[in-house]
C-alpha positions in Angstrom: 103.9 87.4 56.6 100.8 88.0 53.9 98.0 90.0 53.8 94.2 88.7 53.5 91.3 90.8 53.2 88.0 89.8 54.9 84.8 90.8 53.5 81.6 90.6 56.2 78.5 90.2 54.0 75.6 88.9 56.0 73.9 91.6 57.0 70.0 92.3 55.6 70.9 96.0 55.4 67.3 96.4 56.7 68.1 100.8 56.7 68.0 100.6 52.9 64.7 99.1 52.9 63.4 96.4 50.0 63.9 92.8 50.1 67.3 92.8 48.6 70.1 92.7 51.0 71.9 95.8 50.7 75.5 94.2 49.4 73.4 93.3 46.7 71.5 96.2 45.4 73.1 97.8 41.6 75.4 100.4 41.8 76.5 101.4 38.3 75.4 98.2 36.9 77.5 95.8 39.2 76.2 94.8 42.8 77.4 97.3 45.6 79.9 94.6 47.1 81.5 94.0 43.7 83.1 97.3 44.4 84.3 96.9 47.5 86.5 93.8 46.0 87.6 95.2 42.8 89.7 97.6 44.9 91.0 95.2 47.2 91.7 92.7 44.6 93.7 95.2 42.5 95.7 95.6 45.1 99.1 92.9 44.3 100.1 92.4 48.4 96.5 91.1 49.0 96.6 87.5 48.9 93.2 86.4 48.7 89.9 87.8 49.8 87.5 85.9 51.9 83.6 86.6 51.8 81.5 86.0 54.5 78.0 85.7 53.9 75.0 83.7 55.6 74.8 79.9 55.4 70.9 80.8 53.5 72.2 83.6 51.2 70.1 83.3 47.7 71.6 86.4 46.1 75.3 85.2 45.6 75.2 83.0 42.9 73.0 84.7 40.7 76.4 87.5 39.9 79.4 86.1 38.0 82.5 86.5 39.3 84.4 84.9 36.8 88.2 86.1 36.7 88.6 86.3 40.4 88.5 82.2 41.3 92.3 81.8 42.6 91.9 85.1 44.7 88.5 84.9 46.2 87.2 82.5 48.6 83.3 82.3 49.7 82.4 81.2 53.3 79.0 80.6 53.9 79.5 80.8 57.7 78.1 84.7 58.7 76.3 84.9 62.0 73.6 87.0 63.4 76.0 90.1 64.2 78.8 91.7 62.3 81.3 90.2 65.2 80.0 86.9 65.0 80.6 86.8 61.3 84.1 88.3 61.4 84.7 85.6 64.0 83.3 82.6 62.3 85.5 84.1 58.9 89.1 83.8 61.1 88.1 80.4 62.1 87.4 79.3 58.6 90.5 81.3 57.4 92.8 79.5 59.8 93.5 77.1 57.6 95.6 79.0 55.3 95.7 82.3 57.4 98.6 82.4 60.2 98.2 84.4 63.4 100.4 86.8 62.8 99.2 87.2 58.7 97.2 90.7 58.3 93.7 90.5 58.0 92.2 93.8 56.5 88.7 93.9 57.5 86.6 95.8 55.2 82.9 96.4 54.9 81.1 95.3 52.1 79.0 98.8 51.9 82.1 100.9 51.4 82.4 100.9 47.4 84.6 103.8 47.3 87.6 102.9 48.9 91.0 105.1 47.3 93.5 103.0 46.1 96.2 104.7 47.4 94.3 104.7 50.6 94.5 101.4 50.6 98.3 101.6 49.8 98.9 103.7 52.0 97.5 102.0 55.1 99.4 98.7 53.9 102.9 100.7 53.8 102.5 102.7 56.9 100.7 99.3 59.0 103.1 96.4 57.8 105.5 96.8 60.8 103.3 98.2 63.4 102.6 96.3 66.5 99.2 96.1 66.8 98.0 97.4 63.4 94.9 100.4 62.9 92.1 101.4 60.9 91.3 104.3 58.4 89.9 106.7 59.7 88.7 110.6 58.4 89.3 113.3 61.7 86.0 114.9 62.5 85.0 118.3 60.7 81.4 119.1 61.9 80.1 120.1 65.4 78.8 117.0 67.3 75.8 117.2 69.4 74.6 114.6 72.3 70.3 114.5 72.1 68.7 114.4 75.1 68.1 110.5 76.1 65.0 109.3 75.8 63.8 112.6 73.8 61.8 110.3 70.9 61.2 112.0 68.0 61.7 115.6 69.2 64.9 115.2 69.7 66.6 118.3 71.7 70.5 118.9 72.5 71.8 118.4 75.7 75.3 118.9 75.1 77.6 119.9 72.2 80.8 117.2 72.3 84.0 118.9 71.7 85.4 117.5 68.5 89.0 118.2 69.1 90.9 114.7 68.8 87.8 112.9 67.7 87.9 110.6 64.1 85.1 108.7 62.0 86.2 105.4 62.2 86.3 103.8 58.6 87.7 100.5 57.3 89.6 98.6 55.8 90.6 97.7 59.8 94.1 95.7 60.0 95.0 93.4 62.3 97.1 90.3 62.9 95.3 87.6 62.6 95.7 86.0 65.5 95.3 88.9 67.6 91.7 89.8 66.2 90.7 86.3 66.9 91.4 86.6 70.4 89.9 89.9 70.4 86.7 89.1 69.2 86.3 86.1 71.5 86.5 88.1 74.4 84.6 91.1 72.9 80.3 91.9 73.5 78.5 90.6 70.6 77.1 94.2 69.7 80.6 95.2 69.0 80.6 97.6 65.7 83.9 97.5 64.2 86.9 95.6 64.8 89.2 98.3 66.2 86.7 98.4 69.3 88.0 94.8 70.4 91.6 95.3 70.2 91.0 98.2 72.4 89.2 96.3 74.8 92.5 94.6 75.3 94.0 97.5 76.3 95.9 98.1 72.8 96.0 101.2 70.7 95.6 101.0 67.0 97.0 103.4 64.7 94.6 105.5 62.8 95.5 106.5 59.4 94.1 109.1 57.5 91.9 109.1 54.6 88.6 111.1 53.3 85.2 111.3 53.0 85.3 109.3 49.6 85.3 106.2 51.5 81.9 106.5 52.8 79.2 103.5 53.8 76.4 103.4 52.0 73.1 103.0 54.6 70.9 105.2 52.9 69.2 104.5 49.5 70.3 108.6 49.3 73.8 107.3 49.8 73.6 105.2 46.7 73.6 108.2 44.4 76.4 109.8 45.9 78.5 106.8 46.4 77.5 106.6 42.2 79.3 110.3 42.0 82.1 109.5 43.8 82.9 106.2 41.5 82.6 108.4 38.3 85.4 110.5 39.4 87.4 108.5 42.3 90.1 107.6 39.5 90.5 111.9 38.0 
């Protein structure tokens, strides 16, 4: 058994605005994905980490990531949604990823990821049957808008938060499980989790913070900058 991490990075991040995909844009002088794989990398029961970006990506090649050859693999096979890309990254992985390896998916717009969140989910996950997520339990109220309400939006119901999480990621799975998962999922699908529950399986949520947020916002930038300067103290 070995664990792999899986990187999705073919998105546009079209919510940060500008022409650079958002993966891409500087955070503390290194691209915002760099981060994302530092943390993984560090991490000794990783194996190797496979990136997933579009077949047309320009922006890769113009970073060095010298140092990290014989742990990091590219695939230029992303697809038009996140579950397409995750997909078409297990199929490429197949050849050096058995089904039941791990496969911690994580998104390339979470720089911030705790290490010893990450140890902890491999420690607590390695002998689970189906495998989980990380995941922060919900603090603030939540409130459904009114449908169709445009841009005066108005609250039609408040939604007890009481057993509700944020769903975050790395998400771990067997490999061959999230394959067959993701085949059968819609194409919309969000996050990884969302499939194996389609199957009717439960995965294990495991706790973490706020840290490990996903950058969407150019505001989110600057706090995801605050939150490396002190992740480590």
């Amino acid at each position: 058994m070995s664990f792999y991490a899986l990187i999705p990075a073919a998105g546009s991040g079209s919510r940060m605005g500008g022409e650079t995909p958002k993966q891409y844009l500087p955070l503390n002088s290194i691209p915002l994905i760099a981060h994302a794989l530092i943390v993984l990398a560090r991490e000794p029961r990783i194996s190797k980490l496979f990136v997933v970006i579009s077949p047309d990506d320009i922006w890769w090649d113009n970073y060095e990531w010298q140092g990290w050859e014989d742990r990091l693999q590219v695939l230029r096979c992303g697809g038009a949604t996140r579950a397409e890309t995750v997909l078409n990254g297990l199929n490429a992985m197949s050849a050096e990823c058995a089904a039941g390896d791990w496969v911690l998916v994580h998104d390339a717009a979470r720089p911030c990821l705790p290490a010893e969140s990450l140890g902890k989910m491999l420690d607590e996950l390695a002998d689970d049957t189906v495998g989980g997520l990380l995941a922060v339990p919900v603090a603030d109220t939540l409130k459904r808008a009114v449908a169709d309400a445009g841009s005066m939006a108005r609250v039609e119901v408040t939604v007890p938060r009481a057993g509700l999480w944020q769903a975050q990621t790395p998400q771990m799975f067997r490999h061959g499980t999230l394959c067959e998962a993701l085949r059968a999922a819609d194409s919309d699908m969000t996050d990884e989790a969302s499939a194996i529950e389609q199957m009717g399986l439960h995965p294990r949520l495991v706790e973490c913070d706020s840290r490990n947020l996903k950058v969407t916002y150019p505001q989110d930038l600057r706090l995801a900058s605050l939150i490396l300067e002190h992740l480590n103290d």
